[in-house]
Every structure is written in C-alpha cells, then in structure tokens.
N, C-alpha and C positions, 0 to 999 in steps of 0.2 A: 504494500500500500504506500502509495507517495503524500507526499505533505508538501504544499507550498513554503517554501522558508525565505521569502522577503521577494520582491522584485529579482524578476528573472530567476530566482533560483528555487528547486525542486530537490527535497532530500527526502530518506526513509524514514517513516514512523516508525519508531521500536516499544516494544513495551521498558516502562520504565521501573516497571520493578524485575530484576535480576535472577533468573534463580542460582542456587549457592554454589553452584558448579563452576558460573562465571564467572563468583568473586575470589576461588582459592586459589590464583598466582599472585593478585593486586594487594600489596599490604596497606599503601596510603593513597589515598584518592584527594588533587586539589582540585577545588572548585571555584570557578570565578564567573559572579553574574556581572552580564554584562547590558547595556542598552545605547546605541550609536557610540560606540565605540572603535571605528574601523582604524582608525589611523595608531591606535595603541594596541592591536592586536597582536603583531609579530614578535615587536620587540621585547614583551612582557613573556609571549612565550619562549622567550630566545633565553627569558632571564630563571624563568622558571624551573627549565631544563639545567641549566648552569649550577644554580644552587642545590636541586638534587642531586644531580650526575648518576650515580651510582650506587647510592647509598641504599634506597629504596627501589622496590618495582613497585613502580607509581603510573596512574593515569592522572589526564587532567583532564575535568570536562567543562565545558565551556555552555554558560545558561545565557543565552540572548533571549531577552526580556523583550520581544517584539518589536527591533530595530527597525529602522527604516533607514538607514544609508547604508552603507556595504558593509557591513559586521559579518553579515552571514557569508559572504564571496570570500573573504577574508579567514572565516574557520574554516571553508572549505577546501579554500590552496593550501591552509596548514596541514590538515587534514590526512591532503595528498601525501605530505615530505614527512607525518609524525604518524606512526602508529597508533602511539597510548592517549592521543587527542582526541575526545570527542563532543558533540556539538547536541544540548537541549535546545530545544527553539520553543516559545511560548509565541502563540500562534498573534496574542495580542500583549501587552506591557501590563504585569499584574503586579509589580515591585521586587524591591530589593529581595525581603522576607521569602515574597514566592520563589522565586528566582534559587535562593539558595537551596528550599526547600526540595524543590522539583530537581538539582543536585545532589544532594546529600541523598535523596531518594535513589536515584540510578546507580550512582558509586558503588565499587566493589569489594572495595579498600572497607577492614574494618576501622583505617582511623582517617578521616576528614578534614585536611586543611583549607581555609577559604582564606582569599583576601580579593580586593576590590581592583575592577579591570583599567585601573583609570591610572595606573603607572604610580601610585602615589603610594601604595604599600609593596616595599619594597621586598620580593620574594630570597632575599638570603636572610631574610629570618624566619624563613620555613623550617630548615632546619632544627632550631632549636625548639620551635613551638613544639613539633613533632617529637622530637626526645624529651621534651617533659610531658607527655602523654606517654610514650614508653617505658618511662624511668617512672612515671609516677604510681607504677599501681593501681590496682581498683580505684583505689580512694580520690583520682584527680580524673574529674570529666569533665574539665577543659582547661584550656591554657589559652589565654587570651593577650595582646598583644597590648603595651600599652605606649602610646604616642609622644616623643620627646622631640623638642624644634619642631612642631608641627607648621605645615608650609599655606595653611588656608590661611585667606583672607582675615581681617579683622572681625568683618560682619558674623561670619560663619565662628572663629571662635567665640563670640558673642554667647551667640547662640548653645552651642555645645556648654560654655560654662555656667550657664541660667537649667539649661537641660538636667545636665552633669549634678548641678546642687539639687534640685529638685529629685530627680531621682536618689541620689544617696540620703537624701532627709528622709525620705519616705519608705526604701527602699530598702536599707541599708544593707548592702549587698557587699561591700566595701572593696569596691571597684572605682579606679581615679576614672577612667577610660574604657563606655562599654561602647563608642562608636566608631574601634577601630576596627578595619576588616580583616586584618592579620590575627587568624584563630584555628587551632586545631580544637580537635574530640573526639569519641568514640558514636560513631554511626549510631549503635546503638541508643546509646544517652539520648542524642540530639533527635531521633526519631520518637523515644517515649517523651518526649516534651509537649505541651498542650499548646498546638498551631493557632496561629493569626497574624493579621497583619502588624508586623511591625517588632515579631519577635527576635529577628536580629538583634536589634538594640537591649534586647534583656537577656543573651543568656545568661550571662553573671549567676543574678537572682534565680533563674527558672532552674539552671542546675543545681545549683545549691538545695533550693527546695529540694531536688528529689534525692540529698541527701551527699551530695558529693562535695569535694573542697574544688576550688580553681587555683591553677598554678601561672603566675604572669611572668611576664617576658618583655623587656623595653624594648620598642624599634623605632628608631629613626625612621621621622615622616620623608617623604619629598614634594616638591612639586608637580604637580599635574603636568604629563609627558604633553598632551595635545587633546582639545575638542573642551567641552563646556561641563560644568557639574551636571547629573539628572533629576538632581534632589534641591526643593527649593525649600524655600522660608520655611512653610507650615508641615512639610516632611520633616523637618529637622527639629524644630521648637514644637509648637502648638501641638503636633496629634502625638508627639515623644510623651510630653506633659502630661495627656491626656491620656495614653496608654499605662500609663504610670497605676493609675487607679484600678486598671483592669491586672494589672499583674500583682497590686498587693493583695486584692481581693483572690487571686488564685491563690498566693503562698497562704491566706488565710485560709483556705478550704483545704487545705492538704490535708489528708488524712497520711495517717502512716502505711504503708502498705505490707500487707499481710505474708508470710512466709508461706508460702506455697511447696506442697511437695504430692507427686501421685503417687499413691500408693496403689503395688502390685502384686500381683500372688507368689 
C-alpha cells in the first residue's frame, strides 16, 4: 500500500508497531521529529552517525510532522546512502508530543534517544545520555539533557524561564531544564506513560510518578543551523502553563501499582 509523503513524493505504509523479531539486532533507537526542516536534514545526520560510530547498533528514525517543503525528498536521498534511517510521515502536522510519540512507537531499540531536528541539540551528547541509561539500572528511566549557553533568542528565554518557574513550583519534579530535546529512556517506560498533547515537556515529572529517578547530563546549546522555529508564543508559554495542571492532577491520581504475578500448575 502506498502513502502520499508530501509533494511529488510517494512512500510505503508500514505498520508501526514492530513485532519482537525486528527489534532483537537494534539496541538504541534515535528519534528526531521533525517539520520543514529540509535544509538541516543531512548535516545532522552526518552528525548523528559521527557521534555513535560504533558503539551501538542503532537506527535513526526520522518523524516529519506533515512538512510541506522538501523534508520528505531529503529522508529519502538519505534513505538511499543509510541503511539504519528510516522515515515516519504524519500525513498532517499533529506536534512535537505526537511526533515523538509515533517514534518511540516504531523503534526497535529497547533504549530511545530523541533530540530536536533543528541542528540546535547537538548529537555528541548522545552518547552519554545513552550510558546513563545503561549504567543506571532499573532505577533511572530517563536521563535528560540539561541546556548550558543556551543560543535562543531573549524572547524565547523569556518565556522558558516564566515556564521553567511555574512548572517547578507546582510540579516539583526538580528538573532546571524539561525543554531540552536531548533525552534518552527505556521504550518501555516512555510507552507506559499517560499520552497527550504536550507531554514532551513533562517527562521529568511523569517518570518519576511511575516511580523511577532521572539521571541529567549538561549539553551545550547551539544555534539554529538554518530555517525558522515551528513553535510559537503560546506552544511555549500559555498551553506549557496550562498543561501544568493537567499533569499534577495525574501525579495526584497515581495509584500504586499492584505486583502482578500468574500463577500456574
């Protein structure tokens, strides 16, 4: 079955959930959503590849969030020349949250690192995020990147540090930095988390609820390689704020969850 995937271009539908036979060579899966993106496509994966080398057998999959300028011609010339690349297309732009989500879903890899396609999280601190997921044990489901020299605008820090307080008054998740994109996890974790829009910005919190610690890791920000932010004023501030309330009201509803075991003859 074929699938339109932007202007001019026509790719395969797959099913996106995996069975377990396709995920036992792939130990780490990075994901990067993406939306009008074309002109930071190669170089990022140029950088990607760089930083793992060989450490890992790793895919990358690559979430286009229902671009409209050549993002998609762009995965698919990589495509050609990378193996372990492969390309979700979201038929229409559902967000960052979705984006990730409909990633981490396909991935094969039981451990998950994400960062943002916009050249500004810099993929040589993939590595460590990923060894404090390995090195941590059960007990750390996730390891999250946290932003030093950050290279955004005034406005936008603005905003992040109004966010940033608001959420840790309420939240107290004790997280400096839950809006960098530089983040590993365990598939699984991030899958038993309670979906919605805008749950990127909370794993901090939402892991912890289900009982886990986070391990942080400082990265140097950069500047934006080329092309405009996709996230405006009230994606950032106002519905941040706003989701704020919906997440402590989940960590309040937590129940403990039950030790389960089947018994058999």
């Amino acid at each position: 079955m074929l699938h339109a995937g932007g202007a001019g271009v026509t790719t395969p539908t797959v099913s996106m959930d995996l069975p377990s036979s396709d995920r036992a060579q792939i130990a780490v899966s990075i994901v990067v959503p993406v939306r009008n993106e074309a002109e930071n496509i190669v170089p990022l994966i140029a950088e990607i590849a760089a930083a793992l080398g060989h450490r890992w057998i790793y895919e990358v999959i690559y979430v286009d969030d229902g671009s409209t300028d050549a993002t998609a011609e762009r995965l698919l010339a990589a495509m050609r020349e990378r193996p372990n690349l492969r390309q979700i297309r979201h038929a229409v732009s559902s967000g960052q949250s979705a984006a990730v989500r409909s990633g981490v879903r396909s991935a094969r890899g039981a451990i998950v690192a994400t960062l943002d396609g916009d050249g500004q999280n810099n993929p040589a601190f993939l590595p460590p995020l990923i060894s404090a997921i390995e090195n941590g044990g059960e007990r750390i489901g996730l390891a999250a990147g946290q932003r030093i020299g950050r290279k955004d605008t005034g406005f936008k820090k603005m905003q992040s540090r109004i966010a940033n307080a608001v959420r840790k008054a309420i939240l107290r998740d004790g997280t400096r930095d839950t809006g960098c994109g530089l983040k590993a996890f365990r598939r699984e974790v991030f899958l038993a988390l309670p979906y919605f829009d805008g749950l990127h910005r909370f794993l901090p919190a939402l892991v912890r609820r289900e009982g886990y610690e986070i391990a942080y890791v400082d990265v140097f920000d950069r500047p934006r390689r080329s092309g405009v932010s996709n996230y405006g004023f009230f994606d950032r501030l106002w519905i941040g704020i706003m989701d704020v309330a919906g997440v402590w009201w989940l960590i309040r509803r937590k129940k403990t969850t039950p030790a389960a075991t089947e018994v058999t003859l």
